[in-house]
C-alpha positions in Angstrom: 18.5 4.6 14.7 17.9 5.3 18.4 20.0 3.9 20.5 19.9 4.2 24.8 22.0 3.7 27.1 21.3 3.1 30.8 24.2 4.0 33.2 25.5 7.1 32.4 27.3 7.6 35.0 29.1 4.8 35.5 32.3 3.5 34.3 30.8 1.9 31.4 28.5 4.4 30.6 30.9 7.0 30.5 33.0 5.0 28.2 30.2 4.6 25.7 29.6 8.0 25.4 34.1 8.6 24.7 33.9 5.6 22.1 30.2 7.0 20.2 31.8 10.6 20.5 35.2 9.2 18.8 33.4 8.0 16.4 31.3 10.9 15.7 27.8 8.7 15.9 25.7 10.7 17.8 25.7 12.6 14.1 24.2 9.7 12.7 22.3 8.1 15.5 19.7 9.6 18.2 21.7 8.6 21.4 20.3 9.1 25.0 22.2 8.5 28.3 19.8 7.9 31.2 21.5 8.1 35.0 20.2 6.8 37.7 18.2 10.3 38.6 16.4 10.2 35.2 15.5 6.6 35.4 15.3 4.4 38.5 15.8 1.1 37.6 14.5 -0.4 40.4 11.2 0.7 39.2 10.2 -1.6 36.1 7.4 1.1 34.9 9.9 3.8 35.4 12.5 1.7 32.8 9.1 0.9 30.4 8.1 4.3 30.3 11.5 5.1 28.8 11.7 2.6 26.8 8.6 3.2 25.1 9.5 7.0 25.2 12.4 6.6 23.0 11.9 3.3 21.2 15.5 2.4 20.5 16.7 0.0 18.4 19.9 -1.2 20.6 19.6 -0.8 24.2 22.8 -0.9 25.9 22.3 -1.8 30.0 26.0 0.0 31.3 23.5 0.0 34.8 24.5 -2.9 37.4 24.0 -2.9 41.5 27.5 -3.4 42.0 28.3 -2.7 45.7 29.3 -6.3 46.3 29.2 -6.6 50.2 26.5 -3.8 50.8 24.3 -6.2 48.2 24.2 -8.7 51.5 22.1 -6.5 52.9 20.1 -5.1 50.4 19.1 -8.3 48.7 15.9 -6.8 47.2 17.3 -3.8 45.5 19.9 -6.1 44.1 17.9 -7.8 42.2 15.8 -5.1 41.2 18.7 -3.7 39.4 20.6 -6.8 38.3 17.5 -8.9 37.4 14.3 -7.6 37.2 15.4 -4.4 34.9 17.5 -6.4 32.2 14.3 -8.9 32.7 12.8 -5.4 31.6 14.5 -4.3 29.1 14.9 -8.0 27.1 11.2 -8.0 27.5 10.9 -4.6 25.4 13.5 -5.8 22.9 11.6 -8.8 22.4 8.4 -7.3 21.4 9.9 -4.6 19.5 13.0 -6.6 17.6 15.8 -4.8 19.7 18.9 -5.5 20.2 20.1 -5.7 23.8 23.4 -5.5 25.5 23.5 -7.2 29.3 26.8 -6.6 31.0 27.7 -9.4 33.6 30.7 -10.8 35.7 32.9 -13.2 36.3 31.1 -13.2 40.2 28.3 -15.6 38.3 30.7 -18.5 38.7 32.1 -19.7 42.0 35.9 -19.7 41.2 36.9 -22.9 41.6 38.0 -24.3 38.4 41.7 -24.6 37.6 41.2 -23.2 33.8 39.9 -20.5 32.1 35.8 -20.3 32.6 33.7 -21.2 29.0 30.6 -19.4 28.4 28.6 -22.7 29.1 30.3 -23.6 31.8 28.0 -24.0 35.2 26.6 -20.7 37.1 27.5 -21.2 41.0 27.5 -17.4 42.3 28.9 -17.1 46.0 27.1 -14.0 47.3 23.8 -11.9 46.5 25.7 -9.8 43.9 26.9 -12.8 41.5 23.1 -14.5 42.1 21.6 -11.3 41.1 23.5 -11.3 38.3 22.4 -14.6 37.0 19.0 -14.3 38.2 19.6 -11.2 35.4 21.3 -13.7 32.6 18.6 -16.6 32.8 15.6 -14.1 32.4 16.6 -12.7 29.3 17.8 -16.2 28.2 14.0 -17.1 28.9 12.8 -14.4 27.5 14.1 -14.9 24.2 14.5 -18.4 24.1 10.9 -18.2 22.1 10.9 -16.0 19.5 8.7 -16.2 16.1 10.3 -17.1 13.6 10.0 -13.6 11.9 11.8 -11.9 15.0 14.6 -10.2 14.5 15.0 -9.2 18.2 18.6 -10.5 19.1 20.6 -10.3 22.5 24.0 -10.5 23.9 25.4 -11.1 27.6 28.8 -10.1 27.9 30.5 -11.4 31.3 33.6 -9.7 32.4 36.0 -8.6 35.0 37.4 -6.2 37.3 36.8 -3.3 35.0 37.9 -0.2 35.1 37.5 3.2 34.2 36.4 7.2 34.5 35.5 6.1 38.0 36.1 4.6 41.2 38.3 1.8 41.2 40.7 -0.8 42.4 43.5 0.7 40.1 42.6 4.2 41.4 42.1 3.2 45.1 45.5 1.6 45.2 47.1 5.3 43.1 45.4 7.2 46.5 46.8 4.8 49.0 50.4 4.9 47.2 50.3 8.3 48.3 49.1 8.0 52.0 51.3 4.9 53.0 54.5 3.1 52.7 53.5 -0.1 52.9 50.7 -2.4 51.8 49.0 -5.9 51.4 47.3 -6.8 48.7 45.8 -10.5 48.0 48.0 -12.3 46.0 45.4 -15.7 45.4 42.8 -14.6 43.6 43.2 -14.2 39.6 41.4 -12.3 37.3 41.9 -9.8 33.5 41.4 -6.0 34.3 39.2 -5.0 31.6 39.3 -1.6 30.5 36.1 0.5 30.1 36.6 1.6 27.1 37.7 -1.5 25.4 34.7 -3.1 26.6 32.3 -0.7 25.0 34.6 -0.5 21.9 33.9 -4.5 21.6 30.5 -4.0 22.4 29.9 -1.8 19.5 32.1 -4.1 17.5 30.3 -6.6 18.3 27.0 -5.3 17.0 27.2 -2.4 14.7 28.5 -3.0 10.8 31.9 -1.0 9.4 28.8 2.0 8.6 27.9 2.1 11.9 24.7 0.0 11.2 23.3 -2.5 13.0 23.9 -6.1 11.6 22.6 -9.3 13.0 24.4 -11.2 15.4 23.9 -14.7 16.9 22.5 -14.2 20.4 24.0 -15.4 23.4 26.8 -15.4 25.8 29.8 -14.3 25.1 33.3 -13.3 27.4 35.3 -10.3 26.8 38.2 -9.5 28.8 41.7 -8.3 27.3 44.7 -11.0 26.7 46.6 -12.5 29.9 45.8 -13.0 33.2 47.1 -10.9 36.7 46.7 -11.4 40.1 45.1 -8.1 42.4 49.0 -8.1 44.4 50.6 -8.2 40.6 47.9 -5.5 39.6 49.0 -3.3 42.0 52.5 -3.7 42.2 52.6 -3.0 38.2 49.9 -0.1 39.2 52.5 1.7 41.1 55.8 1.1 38.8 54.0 2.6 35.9 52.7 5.6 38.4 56.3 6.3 39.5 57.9 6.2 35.8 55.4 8.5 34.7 56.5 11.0 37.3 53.6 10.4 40.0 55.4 11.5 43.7 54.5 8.2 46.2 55.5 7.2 49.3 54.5 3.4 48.0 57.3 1.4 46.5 56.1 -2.0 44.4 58.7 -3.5 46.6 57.0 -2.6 49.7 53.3 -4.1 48.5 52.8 -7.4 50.7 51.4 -10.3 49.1 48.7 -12.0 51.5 46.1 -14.8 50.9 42.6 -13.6 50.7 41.9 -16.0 53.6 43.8 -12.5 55.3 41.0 -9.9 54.6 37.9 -11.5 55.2 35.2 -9.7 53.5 31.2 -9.7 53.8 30.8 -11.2 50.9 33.0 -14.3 49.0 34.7 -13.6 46.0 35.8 -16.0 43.4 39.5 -17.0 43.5 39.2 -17.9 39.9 37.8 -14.9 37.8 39.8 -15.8 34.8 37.4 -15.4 31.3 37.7 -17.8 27.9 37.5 -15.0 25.0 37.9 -17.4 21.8 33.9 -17.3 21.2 33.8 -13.6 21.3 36.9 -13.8 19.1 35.8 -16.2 16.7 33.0 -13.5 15.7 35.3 -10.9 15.1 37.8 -13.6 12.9 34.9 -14.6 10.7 33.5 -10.8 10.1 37.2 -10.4 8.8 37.0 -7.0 11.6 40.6 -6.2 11.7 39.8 -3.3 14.1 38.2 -6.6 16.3 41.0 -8.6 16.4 43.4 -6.0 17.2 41.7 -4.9 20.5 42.3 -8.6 21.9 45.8 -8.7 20.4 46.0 -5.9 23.4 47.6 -7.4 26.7 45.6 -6.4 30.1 49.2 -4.6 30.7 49.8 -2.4 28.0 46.3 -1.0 28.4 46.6 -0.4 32.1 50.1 1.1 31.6 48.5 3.6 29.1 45.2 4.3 31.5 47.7 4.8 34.6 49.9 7.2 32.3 46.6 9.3 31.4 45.9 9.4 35.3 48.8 10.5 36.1 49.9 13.0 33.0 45.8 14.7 33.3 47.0 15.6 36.8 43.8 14.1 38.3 43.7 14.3 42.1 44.5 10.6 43.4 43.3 11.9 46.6 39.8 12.2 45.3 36.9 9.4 44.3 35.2 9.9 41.7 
């Protein structure tokens, strides 16, 4: 089977390559990692050459425009990125009965409802980056909302949040700060699920490769993945820095010392949704009825046990907090 990934480079796409390494696959699958260097995606022949250069069977789109406030002012290449390639690559899967792997966000949906956001529940994006993402869902939902009835193309959107991983992020930027400053305010009214990296690519491949490492046939659609429990950013960070400092980490911060502020305090170019929190029964339903015990245990795991442990990693590999990666 040949299977590509676009995004090497990226949180995601580094954590596919940990998980299909941990598992030894690339000994019994053709695997090929394409940065952004080796394949623009804001060049739709550049993306179909490859594709029809390496045929894959499952293609896995870790890529995404992702700069949220920068995407404001460079409407264009957000879409090129977040819609047009995934338009792209469902096309290719289509034609070739593919499976394909869309990652989006929580950013699709405005953030106002009180509860938990459904799968079906209405797109409303704020800002160019959450409409470029849905632009990005609807055309592969169009794309394959026709297929013969001898097609075994298949397709899976998977919307999460504030992820994290070998890369820059929120968890890491707050680490670096903890050792500049003594105090700090973080919003304390948005609320969200930090979703590791890595767990996301070990559902992924859950999701869509047998207990042989096969593909196996799944229902297409949309589906939320984001670990058990719910945080706050202010929360995030406070726990961020407790765990830092019992693992031995030398900070000027104290969790004490963290401020909690409204967002309505740190106006940004873009909106963000105050409500980012993700329903995970349909994605765990499939993983119940396939009897995947491996499955269900990843969302028996709280957001806060696998931070603790990605925090403890930081700290005990003696990366440089100082530094972005």
């Amino acid at each position: 089977m040949n299977i590509l990934v676009f995004g090497k480079d990226g949180q995601l796409g580094k954590a596919f390559k940990v998980v299909f390494d941990a598992n030894r696959l690339n000994e019994l699958h053709c695997i090929t990692y394409a940065s952004r260097t080796e394949c623009d995606l804001s060049n739709a022949d550049t993306i179909a050459n490859l594709l029809n250069q390496i045929k894959p069977n499952l293609i896995i789109n870790a890529a995404a425009y992702t700069a949220v406030d920068k995407a404001e002012a460079e409407v264009d290449l957000a879409y090129a990125i977040n819609a047009k390639a995934p338009e792209v690559m469902a096309m290719y899967a289509k034609l070739h009965d593919a499976i394909f792997l869309y990652y989006s966000t929580d950013y699709v949906f405005d953030g106002s409802k009180d509860g938990f956001y459904a799968e079906d529940d209405q797109r409303n994006p704020l800002g160019t980056y959450g409409k470029s993402k849905a632009a990005g869902e609807e055309a592969i939902e169009s794309i394959f909302a026709n297929l013969p009835a001898n097609s075994s193309a298949q397709y899976a959107v998977l919307r999460t949040s504030w992820v994290y991983g070998d890369g820059d992020n929120f968890i890491r930027t707050i680490l670096r700060l903890a050792k500049e400053r003594e105090s700090l305010k973080v919003i304390a009214d948005q609320c969200g699920v930090p979703t590791s990296a890595t767990w996301l690519a070990e559902v992924s491949l859950g999701l869509v490769l047998d207990e042989h490492h096969h593909l196996k046939s799944i229902t297409s659609g949309i589906y939320h993945a984001a670990p058990k429990g719910e945080t706050t950013w202010h929360a995030l960070a406070c726990h961020t820095v407790k765990v830092a400092i019992d693992a031995g980490a030398e900070l000027k911060l104290r969790p004490e010392a963290i401020q909690a502020i409204p967002a309505s305090n740190f106006p940004m170019i873009a909106p963000r949704p105050i409500n980012s929190r993700l329903d995970v029964k349909k994605i765990q339903h499939v993983f119940l009825g396939q009897s995947n015990q491996s499955g269900v245990q990843l969302f028996d795991r709280l957001w806060r046990t696998q931070v603790t442990e990605y925090v403890n990693n930081y700290i005990r590999t003696g990366i440089d907090m100082g530094a972005t990666a």
